[in-house]
N, C-alpha and C positions, 0 to 999 in steps of 0.2 A: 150681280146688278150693282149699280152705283147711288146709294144713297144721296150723294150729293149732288150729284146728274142729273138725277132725278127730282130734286126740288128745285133743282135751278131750270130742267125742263117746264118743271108747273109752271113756274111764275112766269118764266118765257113764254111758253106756251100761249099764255094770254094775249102780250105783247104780238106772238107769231101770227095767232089764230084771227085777229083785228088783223094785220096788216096780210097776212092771206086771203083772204076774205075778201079785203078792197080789191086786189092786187086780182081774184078771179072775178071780181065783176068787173071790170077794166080788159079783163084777158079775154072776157066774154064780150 
């Protein structure tokens, strides 16, 4: 595993998970 990856997923993650989110109510 990539420790660094992986805390740059979290933080992203956040960033992703907001713009996934609009991106499936729009898709929906």
């Amino acid at each position: 595993m990539y420790p660094d990856k992986f805390h740059l997923t979290k933080e992203q993650n956040r960033c992703f998970a907001k713009k996934n989110l609009v991106r499936l109510v729009f898709t929906n």
